[in-house]
C-alpha positions in Angstrom: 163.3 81.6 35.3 165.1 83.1 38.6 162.0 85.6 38.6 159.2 83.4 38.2 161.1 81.5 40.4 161.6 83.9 43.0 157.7 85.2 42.9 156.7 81.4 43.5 158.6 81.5 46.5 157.6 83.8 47.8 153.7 83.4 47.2 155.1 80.5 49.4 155.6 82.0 51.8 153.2 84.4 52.2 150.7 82.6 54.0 150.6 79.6 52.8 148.4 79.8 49.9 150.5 77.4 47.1 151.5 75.0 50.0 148.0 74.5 51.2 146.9 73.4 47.7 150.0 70.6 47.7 149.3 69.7 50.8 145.8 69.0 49.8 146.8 67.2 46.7 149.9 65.3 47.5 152.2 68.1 46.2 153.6 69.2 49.4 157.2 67.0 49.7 158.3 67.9 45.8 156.5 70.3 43.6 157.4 73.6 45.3 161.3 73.0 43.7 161.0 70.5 41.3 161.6 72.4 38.5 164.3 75.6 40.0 167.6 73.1 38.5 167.5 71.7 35.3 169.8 68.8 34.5 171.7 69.6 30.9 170.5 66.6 29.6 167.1 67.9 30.1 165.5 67.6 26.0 164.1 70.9 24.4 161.0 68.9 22.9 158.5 68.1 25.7 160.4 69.9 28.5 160.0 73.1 30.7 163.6 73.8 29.4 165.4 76.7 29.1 163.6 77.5 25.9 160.2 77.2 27.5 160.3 79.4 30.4 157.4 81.7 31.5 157.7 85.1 29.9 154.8 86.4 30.2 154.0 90.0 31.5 151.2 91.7 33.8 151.7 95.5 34.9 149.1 94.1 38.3 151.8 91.3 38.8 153.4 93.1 41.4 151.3 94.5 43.5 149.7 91.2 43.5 152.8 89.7 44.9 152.9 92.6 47.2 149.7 91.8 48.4 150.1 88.1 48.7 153.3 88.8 51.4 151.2 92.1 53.6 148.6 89.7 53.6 150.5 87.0 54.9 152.0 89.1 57.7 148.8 90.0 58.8 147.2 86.7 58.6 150.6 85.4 61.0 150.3 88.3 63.3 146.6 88.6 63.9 146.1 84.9 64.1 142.8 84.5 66.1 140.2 83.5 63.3 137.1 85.1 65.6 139.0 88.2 66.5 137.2 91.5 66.4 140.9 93.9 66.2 141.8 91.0 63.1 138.4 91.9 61.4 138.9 95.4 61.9 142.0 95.6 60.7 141.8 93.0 58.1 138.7 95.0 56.5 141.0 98.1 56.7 143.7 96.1 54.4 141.1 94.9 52.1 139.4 98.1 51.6 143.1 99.6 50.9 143.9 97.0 48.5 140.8 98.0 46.6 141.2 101.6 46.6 145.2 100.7 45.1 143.9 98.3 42.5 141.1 100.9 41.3 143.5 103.6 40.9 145.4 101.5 38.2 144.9 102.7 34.5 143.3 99.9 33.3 142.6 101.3 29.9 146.4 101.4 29.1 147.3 97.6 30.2 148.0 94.5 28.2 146.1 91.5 27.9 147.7 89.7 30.4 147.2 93.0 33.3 143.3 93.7 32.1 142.7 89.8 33.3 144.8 90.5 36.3 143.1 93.2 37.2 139.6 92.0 36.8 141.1 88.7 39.3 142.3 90.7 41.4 139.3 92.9 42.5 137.3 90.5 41.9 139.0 88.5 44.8 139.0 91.5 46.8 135.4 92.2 46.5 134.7 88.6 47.5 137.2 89.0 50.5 134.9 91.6 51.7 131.9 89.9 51.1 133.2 87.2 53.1 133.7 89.2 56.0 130.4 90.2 55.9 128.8 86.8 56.1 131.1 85.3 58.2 130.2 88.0 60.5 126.6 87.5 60.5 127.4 83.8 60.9 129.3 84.8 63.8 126.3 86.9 65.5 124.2 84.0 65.3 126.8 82.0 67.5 127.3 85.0 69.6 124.7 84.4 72.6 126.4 81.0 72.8 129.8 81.8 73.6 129.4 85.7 75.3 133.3 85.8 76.5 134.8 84.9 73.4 135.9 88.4 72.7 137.6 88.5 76.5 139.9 86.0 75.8 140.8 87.2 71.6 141.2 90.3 73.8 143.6 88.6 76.3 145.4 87.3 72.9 145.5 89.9 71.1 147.2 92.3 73.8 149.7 89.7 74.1 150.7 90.0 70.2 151.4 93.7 71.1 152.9 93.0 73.9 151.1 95.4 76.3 151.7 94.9 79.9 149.7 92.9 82.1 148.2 93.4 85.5 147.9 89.5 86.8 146.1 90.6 90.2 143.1 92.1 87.2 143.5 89.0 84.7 142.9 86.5 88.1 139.6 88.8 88.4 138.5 88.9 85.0 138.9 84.3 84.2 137.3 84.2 87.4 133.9 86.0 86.2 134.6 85.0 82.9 134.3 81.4 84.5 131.0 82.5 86.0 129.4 83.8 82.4 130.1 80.6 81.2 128.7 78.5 84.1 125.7 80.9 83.4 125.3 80.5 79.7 125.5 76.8 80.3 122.9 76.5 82.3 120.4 78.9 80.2 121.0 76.3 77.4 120.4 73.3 79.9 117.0 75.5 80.5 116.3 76.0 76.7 116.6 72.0 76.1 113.8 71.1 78.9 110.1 71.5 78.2 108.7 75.0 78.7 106.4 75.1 82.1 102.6 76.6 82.3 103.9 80.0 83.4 106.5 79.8 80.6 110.1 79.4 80.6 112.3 76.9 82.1 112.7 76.6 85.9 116.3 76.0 87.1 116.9 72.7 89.1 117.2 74.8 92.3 113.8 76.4 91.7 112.0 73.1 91.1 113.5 71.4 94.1 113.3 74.2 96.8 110.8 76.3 95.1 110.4 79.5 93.0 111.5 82.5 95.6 115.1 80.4 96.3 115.9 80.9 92.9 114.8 83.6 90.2 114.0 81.5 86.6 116.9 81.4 84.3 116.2 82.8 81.0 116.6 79.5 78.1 119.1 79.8 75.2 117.7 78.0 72.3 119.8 77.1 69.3 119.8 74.9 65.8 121.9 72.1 65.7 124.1 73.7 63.2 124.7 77.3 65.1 125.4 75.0 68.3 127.7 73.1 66.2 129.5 76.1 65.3 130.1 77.4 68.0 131.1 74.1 70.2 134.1 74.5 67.2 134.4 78.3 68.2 134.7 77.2 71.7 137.9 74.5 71.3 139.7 76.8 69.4 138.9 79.9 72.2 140.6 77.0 74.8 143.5 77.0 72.5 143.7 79.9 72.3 143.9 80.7 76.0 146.0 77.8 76.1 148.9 80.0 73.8 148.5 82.9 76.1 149.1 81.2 79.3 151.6 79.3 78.1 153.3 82.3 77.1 153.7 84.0 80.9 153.1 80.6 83.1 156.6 79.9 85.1 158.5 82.8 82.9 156.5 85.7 85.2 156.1 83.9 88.9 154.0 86.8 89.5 151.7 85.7 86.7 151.6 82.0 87.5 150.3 83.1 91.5 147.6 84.6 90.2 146.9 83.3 86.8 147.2 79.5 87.0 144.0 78.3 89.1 141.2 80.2 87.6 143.1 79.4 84.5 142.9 76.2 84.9 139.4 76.4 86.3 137.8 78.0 83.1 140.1 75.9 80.5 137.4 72.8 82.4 134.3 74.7 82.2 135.5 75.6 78.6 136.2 71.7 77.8 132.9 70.2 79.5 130.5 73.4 78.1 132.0 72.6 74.3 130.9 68.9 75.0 127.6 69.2 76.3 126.6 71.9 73.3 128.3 69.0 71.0 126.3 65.9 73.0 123.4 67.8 74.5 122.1 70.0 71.6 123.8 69.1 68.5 123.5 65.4 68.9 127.0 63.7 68.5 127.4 61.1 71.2 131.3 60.9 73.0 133.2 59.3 71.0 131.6 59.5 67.4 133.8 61.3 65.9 132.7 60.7 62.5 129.3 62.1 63.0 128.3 65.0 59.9 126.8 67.9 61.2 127.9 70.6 58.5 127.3 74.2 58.2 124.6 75.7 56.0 125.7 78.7 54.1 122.5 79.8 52.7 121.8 81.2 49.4 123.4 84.6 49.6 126.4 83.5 50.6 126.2 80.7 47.6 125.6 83.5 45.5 128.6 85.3 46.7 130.7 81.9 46.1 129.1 82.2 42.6 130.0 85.9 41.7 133.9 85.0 42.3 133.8 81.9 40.4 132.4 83.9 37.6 129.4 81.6 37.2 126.2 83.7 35.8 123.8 81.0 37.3 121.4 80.8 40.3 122.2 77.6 42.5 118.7 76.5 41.6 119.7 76.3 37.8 123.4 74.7 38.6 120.7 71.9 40.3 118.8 71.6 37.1 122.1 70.9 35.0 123.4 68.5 37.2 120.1 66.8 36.9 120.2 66.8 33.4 123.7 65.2 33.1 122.7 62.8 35.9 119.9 61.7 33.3 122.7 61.0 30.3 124.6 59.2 32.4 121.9 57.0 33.4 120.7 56.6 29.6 124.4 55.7 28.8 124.7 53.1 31.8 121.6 51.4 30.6 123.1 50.9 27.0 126.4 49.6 28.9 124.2 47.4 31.1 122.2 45.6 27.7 125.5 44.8 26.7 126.5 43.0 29.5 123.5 41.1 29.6 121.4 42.8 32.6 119.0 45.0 30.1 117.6 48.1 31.9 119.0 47.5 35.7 122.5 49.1 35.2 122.8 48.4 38.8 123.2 45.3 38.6 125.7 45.9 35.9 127.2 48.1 38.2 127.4 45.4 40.8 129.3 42.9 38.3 131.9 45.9 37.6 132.3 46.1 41.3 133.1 42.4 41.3 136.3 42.7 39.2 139.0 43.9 41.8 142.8 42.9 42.3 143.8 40.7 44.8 145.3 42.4 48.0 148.6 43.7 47.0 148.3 44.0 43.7 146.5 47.9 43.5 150.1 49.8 43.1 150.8 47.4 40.6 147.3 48.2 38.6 147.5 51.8 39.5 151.4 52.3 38.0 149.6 50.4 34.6 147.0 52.3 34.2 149.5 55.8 34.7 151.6 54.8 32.1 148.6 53.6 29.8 147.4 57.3 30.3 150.5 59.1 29.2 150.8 56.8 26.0 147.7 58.3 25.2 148.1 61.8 25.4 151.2 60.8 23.5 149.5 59.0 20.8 146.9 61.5 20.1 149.1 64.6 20.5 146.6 66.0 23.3 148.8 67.9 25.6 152.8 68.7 25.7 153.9 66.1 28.9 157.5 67.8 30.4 160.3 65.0 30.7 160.5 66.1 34.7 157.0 65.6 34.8 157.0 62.2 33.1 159.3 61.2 35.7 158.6 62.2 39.2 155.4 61.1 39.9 155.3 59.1 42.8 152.8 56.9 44.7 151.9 56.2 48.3 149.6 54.2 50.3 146.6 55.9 52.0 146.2 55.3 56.0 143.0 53.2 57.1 141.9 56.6 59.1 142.5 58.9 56.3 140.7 56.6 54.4 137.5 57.0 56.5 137.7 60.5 54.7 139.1 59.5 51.6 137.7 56.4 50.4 139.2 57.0 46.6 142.4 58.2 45.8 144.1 61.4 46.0 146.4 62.8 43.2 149.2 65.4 42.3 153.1 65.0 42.5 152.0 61.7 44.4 149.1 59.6 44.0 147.2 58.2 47.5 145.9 54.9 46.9 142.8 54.0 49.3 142.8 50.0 49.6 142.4 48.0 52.5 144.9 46.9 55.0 145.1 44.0 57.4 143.7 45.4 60.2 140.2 46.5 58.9 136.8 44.4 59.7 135.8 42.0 56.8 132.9 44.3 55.4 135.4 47.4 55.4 138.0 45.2 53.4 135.1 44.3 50.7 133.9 47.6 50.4 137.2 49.1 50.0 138.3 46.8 47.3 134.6 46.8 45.3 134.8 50.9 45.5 138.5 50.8 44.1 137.7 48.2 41.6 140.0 48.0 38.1 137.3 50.0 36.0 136.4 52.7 38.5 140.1 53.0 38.9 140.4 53.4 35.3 139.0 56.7 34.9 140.4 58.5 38.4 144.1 57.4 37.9 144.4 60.3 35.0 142.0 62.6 36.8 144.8 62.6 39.5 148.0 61.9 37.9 148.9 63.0 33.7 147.1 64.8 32.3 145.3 65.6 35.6 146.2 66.8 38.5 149.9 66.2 38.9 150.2 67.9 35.2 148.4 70.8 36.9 150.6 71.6 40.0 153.9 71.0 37.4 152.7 73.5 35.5 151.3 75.8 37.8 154.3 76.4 39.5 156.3 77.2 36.6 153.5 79.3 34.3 152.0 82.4 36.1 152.4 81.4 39.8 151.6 84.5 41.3 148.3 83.7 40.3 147.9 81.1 43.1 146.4 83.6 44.7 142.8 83.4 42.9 143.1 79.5 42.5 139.7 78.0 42.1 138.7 74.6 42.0 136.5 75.2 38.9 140.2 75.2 37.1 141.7 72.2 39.4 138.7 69.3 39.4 137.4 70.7 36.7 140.2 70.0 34.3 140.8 67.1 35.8 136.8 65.9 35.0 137.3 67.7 31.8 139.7 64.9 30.9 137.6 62.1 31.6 134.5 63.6 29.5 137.4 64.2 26.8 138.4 60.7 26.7 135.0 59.2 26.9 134.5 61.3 23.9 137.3 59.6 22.0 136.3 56.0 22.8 139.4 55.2 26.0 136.9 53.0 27.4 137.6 50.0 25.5 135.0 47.4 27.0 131.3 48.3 28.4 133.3 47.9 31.8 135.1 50.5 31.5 132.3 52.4 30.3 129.9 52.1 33.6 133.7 52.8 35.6 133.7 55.9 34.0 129.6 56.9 33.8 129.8 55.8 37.6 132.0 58.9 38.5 130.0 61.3 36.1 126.9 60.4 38.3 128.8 60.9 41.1 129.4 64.6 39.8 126.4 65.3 39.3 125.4 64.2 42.5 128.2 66.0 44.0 126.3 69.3 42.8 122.8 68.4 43.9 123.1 67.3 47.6 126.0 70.2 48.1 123.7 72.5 46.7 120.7 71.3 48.4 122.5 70.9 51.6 124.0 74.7 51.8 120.5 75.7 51.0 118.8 73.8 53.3 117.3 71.5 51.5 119.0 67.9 52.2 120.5 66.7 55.8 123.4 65.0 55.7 122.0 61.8 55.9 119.7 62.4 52.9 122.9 63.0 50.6 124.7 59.7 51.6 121.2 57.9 51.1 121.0 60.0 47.6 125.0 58.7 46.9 124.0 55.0 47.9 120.8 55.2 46.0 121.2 57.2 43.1 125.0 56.3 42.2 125.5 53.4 43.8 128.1 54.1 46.2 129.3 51.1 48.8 127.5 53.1 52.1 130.6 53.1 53.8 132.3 55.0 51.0 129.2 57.6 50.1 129.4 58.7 54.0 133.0 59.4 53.7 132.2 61.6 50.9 129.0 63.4 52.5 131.5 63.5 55.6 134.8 65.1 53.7 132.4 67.6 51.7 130.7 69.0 55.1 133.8 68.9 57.3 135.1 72.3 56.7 138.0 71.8 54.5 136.8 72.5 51.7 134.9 75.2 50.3 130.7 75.0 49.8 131.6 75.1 45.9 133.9 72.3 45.6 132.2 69.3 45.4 130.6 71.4 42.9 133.4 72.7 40.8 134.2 69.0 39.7 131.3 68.7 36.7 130.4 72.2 36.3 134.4 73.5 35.8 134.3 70.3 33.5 131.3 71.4 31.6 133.0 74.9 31.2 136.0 73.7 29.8 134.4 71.3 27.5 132.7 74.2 26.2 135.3 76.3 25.2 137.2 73.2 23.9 133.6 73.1 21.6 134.2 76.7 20.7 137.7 76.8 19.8 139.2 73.4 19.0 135.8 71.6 17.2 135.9 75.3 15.5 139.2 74.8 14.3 140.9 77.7 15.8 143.1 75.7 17.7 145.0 72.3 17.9 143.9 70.0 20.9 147.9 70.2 22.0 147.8 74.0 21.9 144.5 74.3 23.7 145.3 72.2 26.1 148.9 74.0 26.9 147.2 77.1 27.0 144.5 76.6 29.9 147.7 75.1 31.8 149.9 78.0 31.3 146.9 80.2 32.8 147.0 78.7 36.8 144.6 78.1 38.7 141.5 80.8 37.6 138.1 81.2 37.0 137.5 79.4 33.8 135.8 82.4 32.1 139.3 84.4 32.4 140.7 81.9 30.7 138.3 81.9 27.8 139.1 85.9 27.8 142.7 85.0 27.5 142.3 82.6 24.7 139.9 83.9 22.7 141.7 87.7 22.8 138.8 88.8 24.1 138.5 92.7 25.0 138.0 93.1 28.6 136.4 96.4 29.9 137.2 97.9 33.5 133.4 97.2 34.4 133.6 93.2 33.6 130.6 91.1 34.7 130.5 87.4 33.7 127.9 86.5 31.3 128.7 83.6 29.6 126.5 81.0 29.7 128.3 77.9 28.9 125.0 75.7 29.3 123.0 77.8 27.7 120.1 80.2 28.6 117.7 77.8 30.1 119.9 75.1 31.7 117.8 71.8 32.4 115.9 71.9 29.8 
């Protein structure tokens, strides 16, 4: 226990990696130490006990640990995301790391180190990859923003503490101030209309005439690459801000010299970022919640698909999620004839949405519905539910601006609820409660409580931790959905209410993949997937563009809106292969994928199914079948 428990910490505190997933799902106040004391009442059966303790073995666990702490001190010190001496040296790390983890003996491992091995360069590989189109998404940004490397370099030199010349620095902001006045104005020129002779005319040149002022070469860029690098620029301003902030009134010398051309390019900084952001991308002052998104592109979907282990194209991942789209929809029309509508499950859907709690009352249904949940697992024997676990789940209430982003709840340790509060407009209030409705609510409480998503972080703490460090969301939402196809298999929904609350969230899924998809290969704008959510699923419009907005803002990976139904899918498949088969108890199945962490889905197949890994590994398995869609 005191080294699993030690390794957790310290993966920790290594950057951040653990704590950024509880963060994310609510975990953040509770999980990290709930289980390092256990009372001596604590029961044997149904426990993480003293008898249940993780004691399993990897030869690559250490130098996986090692890795997780160097790369966290890196990561702290070089701390400028765009900087070219962080990608130099972050490459030089990687490659290092790679050149360590291939010179293990692979042949001579266990179980338990082939898997850790195959993780573990596998990460590394897509680390590297990752540079590599970041870079190039960088370059594209690059003729925007031409003194961003000045000031990573005024940043960086500060880290290592080299001395500074403020008499130079005063020189330098002040011509840096005049590049960016410059670059400005060429992509003022590339937004007017082109003249006979070609090429913008400056203001001074149209007023005064051509031989006053030489033509100023336009700048053109997509919304998207403007976008990016408007989001470049603010963090280049706080950047600067750190390093002036570090001298100003500590070195008088510094502050003669430094603090009015400082000052002077922090403003052009500020009003260039918002013109790119009003002028060329399009977002007005003030609308925050406008969705602009960035692309990725196919190669670097591809790239997201070699680490998940996932042997299909995104084009096929497309064609399976309209396939399940389809059963859902077949399914909601058999739900909707019993309800009385026929055919028009929408209007089945719209009666569902009808049947909400009366302000105040949500905890009261969502603490139900938890406990309802656990009696089930319980009462089929599905999966074992610690006592610690059982009992310190918690709940909150969502705020009315994180629900903008958030319209459903959020889960682990403790559960979010989204419902609406006093001080929202009528129409917000309705479409709040209708999108939280009892039904809907009754399949998501699980998906983010027992045996979801709480159950995960619990055990992933305790079983394999160090393993954090590959965590996927094919293993996190996609247990979490596996649960809900798992207990639509075994009849939970008791009414055809609950039925179209639970079908509405597999469309959703599938959905999820097809305008994420679509999107990152520029197929679908961001308002064609909330009109595809509003149309297709039948999502309150309010609530479908907080989902097109959370899914495009950044925070999460291009693959995660993704890894819901497809980590599902994958799960369900090897539930088919070695539970249905009779190889396994549903109890012991489900305990094992938990005791794995957070990692590609296909490792933990390997795992379970003793399957003999070779050094050379590449991910076949085609849980959907050769010719998925069809």
């Amino acid at each position: 226990m005191k080294q699993a428990g030690v390794a957790f910490l310290v993966a920790v505190l290594s950057g951040g990696i653990i704590l950024r997933y509880f963060e994310q799902t609510g975990l953040a106040h509770g999980a990290v130490h709930a289980g390092s004391f256990l009372s001596a009442d604590t029961p044997t059966i149904g426990s993480t006990g003293a008898d249940d303790l993780d004691a399993s073995k990897s030869e690559m666990q250490s130098l996986i640990e090692r890795y997780t702490v160097d790369r966290g001190a890196l990561n702290r010190f070089y701390n400028v995301e765009n900087s070219a001496a962080r990608q130099k040296r972050l490459k030089q790390f990687l490659d290092d790391w790679l050149a360590i983890v291939s010179r293990q003996v692979f042949e001579s491992m266990s179980e338990n180190g082939r898997i850790d091995y195959l993780l573990f360069k596998n990460y590394l590989e897509h680390e590297l990859r990752q540079m590599d189109i970041k870079a190039k998404a960088q370059a594209e940004a690059a003729q925007l923003i031409p003194f961003a490397q000045e000031i990573t370099d005024l940043e960086d030199s500060r880290r290592k503490m080299e001395k500074i010349e403020p008499s130079r620095i005063a020189v330098l902001l002040t011509a840096m101030n005049k590049r960016i006045d410059a670059t400005r104005k060429a992509v003022e020129a590339g937004l007017q209309p082109e003249s006979k002779t070609g090429g913008a005319q400056s203001k001074t040149a149209n007023a005064q005439g051509p031989q006053t002022s030489a033509p100023i070469a336009p700048l053109k860029a997509k919304k998207t690459v403007a976008n990016r690098a408007a989001v470049t620029i603010n963090l280049l301003r706080t950047t600067l801000k750190n390093w002036f902030g570090f001298y100003n009134g500590y070195d008088p010398i510094f502050t003669w010299w430094v603090e009015a051309p400082y000052k002077v390019v922090d403003q052009s900084l500020q009003s260039y970022a918002a013109m790119l952001r009003e002028k060329v991308v399009g977002i007005k002052p003030g609308d925050e919640g406008a969705i602009i998104g960035d692309p990725i592109g196919r190669e670097a979907l591809m790239s997201e698909l070699a680490y998940e282990m996932i042997p299909y194209t995104p084009e096929e991942l497309i064609a399976i999620a309209n396939k399940e789209y389809e059963w859902c929809e077949a399914e909601m029309k058999k739900a909707s004839r019993e309800l009385g509508y026929g055919d028009d499950w929408r209007k089945a859907l719209e009666h569902v949405k009808t049947l909400y709690v009366e302000p105040g009352k949500q905890p009261e249904l969502i603490r139900e519905l938890a406990v309802e949940a656990i009696d089930f697992m319980d009462k089929h024997d599905l999966v074992t539910i610690p006592r610690l676990a059982r009992e310190t789940w918690r709940m909150e209430m969502m705020t009315p601006e994180r629900q903008l982003v958030s319209p459903f709840f959020l889960g682990g340790e403790t559960i979010q609820v989204s419902y609406p509060t006093n001080g929202m407009g009528h129409e917000q209030k309705m479409m709040s409660m209708r999108g939280n409705n009892i039904h809907f609510s009754r399949a998501t409480v699980f998906h983010e409580l027992i045996p979801g998503h709480h159950l995960q972080g619990f055990m992933a703490a305790r079983y394999r931790p160090y393993r954090a460090l590959f965590g996927t969301p094919f293993w996190t939402e996609g247990g979490a959905l596996y649960w809900e196809m798992l207990l639509w298999d075994m009849n939970f929904a008791r009414s055809p209410e609950d039925r179209v609350g639970m079908l509405f969230w597999r469309m959703h899924r599938s959905a999820r993949i097809i305008f994420s998809l679509s999107f990152h290969l520029e197929q679908m704008t961001p308002d064609q997937c909330i009109e595809l959510l509003v149309e297709k699923v039948g999502h309150e419009r309010d609530n479908a563009t907080a989902e097109v907005r959370r899914s495009f803002a950044g925070d999460y990976g291009p693959l995660y809106q993704c890894a819901y139904l497809l980590g599902g899918l994958q799960l369900r498949a090897l539930h088919r292969e070695l539970v249905d088969s009779g190889k396994m108890t549903n109890r012991t199945f489900h305990d094992a994928v938990l005791k794995e962490n957070r990692i590609p889905i296909e490792m933990v197949r390997a795992s379970l199914t003793g399957r003999k890994l070779a050094r050379d590994f590449k991910s076949s398995w085609q849980f959907y079948g050769p010719n998925p869609g069809h």
